[in-house]
Every structure is written in structure tokens, then in C-alpha cells.
C-alpha positions as CSV (number, residue, x, y, z in Angstrom):
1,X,104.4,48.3,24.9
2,X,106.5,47.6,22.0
3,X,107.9,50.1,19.7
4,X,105.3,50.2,17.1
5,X,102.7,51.1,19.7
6,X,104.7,54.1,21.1
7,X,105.2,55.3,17.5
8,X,101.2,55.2,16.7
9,X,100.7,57.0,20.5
10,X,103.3,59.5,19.3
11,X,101.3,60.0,16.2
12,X,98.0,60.9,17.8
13,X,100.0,63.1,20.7
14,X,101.6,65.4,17.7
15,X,97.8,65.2,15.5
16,X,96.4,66.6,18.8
17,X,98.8,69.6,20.3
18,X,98.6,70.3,16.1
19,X,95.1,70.3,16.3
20,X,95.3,72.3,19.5
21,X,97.3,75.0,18.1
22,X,95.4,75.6,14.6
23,X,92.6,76.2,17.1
24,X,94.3,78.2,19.6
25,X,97.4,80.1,17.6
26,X,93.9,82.1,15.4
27,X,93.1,83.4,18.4
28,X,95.7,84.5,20.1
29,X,97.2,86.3,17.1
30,X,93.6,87.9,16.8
31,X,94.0,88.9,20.4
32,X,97.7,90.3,19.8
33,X,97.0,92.0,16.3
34,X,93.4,93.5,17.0
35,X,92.8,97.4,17.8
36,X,92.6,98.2,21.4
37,X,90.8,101.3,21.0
38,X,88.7,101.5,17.8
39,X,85.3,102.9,19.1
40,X,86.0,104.6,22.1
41,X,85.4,108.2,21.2
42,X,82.3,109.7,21.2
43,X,81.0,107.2,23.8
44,X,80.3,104.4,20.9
45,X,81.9,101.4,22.7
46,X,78.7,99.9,23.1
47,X,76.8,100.2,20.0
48,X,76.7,97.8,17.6
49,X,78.8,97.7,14.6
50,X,77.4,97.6,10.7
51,X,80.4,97.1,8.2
52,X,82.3,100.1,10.3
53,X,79.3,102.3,9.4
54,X,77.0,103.6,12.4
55,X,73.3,101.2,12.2
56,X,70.5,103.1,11.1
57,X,67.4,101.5,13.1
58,X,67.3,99.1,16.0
59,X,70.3,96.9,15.8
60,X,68.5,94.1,18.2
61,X,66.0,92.8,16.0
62,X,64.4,88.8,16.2
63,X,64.5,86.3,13.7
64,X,61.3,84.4,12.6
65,X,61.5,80.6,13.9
66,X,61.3,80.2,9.8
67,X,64.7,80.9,9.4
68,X,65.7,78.5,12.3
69,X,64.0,75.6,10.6
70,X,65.3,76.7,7.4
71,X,69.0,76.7,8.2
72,X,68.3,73.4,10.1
73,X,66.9,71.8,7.5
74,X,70.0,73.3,5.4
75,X,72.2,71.6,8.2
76,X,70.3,68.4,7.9
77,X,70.7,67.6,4.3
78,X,74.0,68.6,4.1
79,X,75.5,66.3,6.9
80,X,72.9,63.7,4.4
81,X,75.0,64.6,1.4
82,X,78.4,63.7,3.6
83,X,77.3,60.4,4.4
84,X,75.9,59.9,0.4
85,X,79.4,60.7,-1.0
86,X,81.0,58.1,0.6
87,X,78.6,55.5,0.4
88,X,78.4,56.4,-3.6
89,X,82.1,55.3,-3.7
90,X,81.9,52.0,-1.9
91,X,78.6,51.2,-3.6
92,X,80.8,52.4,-7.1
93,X,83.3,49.3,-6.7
94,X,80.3,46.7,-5.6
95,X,77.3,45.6,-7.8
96,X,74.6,44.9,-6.0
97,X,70.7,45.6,-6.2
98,X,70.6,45.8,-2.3
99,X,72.9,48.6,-2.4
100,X,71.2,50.3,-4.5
101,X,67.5,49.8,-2.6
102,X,69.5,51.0,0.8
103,X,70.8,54.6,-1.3
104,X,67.5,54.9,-3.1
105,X,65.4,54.2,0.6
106,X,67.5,56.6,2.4
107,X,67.2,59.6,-1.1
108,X,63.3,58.5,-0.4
109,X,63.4,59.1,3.1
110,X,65.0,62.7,2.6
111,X,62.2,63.2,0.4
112,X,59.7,62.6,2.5
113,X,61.3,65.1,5.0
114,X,61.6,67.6,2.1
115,X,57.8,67.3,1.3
116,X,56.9,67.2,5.1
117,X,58.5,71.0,5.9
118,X,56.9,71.9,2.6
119,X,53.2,71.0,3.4
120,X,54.4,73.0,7.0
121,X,54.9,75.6,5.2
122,X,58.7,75.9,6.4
123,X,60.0,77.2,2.7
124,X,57.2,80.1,3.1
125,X,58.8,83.5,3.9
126,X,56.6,86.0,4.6
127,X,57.1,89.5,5.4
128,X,56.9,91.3,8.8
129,X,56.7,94.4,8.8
130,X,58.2,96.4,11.2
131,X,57.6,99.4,13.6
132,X,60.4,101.2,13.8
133,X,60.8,104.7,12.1
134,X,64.1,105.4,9.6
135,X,65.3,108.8,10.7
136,X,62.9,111.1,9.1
137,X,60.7,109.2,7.8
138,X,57.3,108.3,9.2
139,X,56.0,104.9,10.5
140,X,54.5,102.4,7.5
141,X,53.3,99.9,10.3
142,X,49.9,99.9,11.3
């Protein structure tokens, strides 16, 4: 290999161990500077944690699947508006009508998908209500 290839294979071995370590260094300075012993009194290492204050109810409860779909949809459109930015640049520096029928066909498509979850009724939340008791309080379920 000649000399420019070493130096491009050096660049993408020091990116990586980089990369590596802005993932790994978070973690194990977490693990280093984190409280060992926070809830252990009182027998409260297991329960679950609300903004350091002690949960009032069930602290298991279940997500509708509305909320799934939701924050996929959410997921979805944003990865969408990723690839649009970049394709509005290109598409800036060259005038062309196909370029413009590709962006508008894909904006349609997303439509489409839009108008699709809203005729299913995925933007809908309705609310359950729930059958747990507040501490003194009696039960509004039915």
C-alpha cells in the first residue's frame, strides 16, 4: 500500500477508537460518579423512582398501541425530513422540472401516509380510565 492509503486507514482507525470512546468514556464516568447507595434504607431499592419523590399509584402501567404508532409515525417523517433537506440543496443548484416532480411525488406520498393513519384513527387519543384508587380516595372506574 502506498502512503496515501495508510494515511486514509489511519484516519478511519482514529474516527473509530474516537467514536468508541464518546460512547464508552459517558458511561463509565456515570458508573464512577453515580451514588452507590441512594435508596437502600427503608427497604426502597426496588421501587420505582418519580423525580426522587415516592410514586403515588401503580408505577407499571401500559401504553395504548396509539402512542406506539404515534411516535412511529413521528419517527417516520422525521427520517423523511432528513432526506428532504438534502435533496432541497442539490435540487437548489439544478433547474429542472423532473426534480421538482420527484420532491413533490415523494411530499405527495407522505401525504397520503398522513391521511391514511388519519382515517385509522391513529391521531385519536382517547381516554382510559383507570382502576386504581389514589390513597384515600375512592375508585371513579366502573
Amino acid at each position: 500500500m502506498d502512503a496515501s492509503a495508510l494515511i486514509d486507514l489511519l484516519y478511519v482507525l482514529v474516527f473509530s477508537l474516537a467514536g468508541l470512546a464518546l460512547a464508552l468514556v459517558p458511561m463509565v464516568l456515570s458508573h464512577l460518579i453515580a451514588p452507590r447507595r441512594t435508596r437502600s434504607f427503608l427497604d426502597k431499592s426496588l421501587q420505582g423512582i418519580e423525580c426522587g419523590i415516592d410514586p403515588i399509584g401503580p408505577t407499571w402501567i401500559r401504553y395504548g398501541v396509539v402512542y406506539y404508532l404515534y411516535s412511529l409515525i413521528f419517527v417516520a417523517f422525521s427520517v423523511d425530513i432528513l432526506f428532504l433537506l438534502p435533496v432541497a440543496t442539490i435540487y437548489n443548484e439544478q433547474k429542472g422540472w423532473l426534480d421538482l416532480a420527484e420532491v413533490l411525488l415523494f411530499i405527495g406520498i407522505l401525504s397520503l401516509i398522513i391521511i391514511y393513519a388519519w382515517k385509522k384513527g391513529v391521531f385519536l387519543w382517547e381516554r382510559r380510565q383507570t382502576f386504581w384508587t389514589w390513597p384515600g380516595r375512592t375508585p371513579s372506574g366502573p
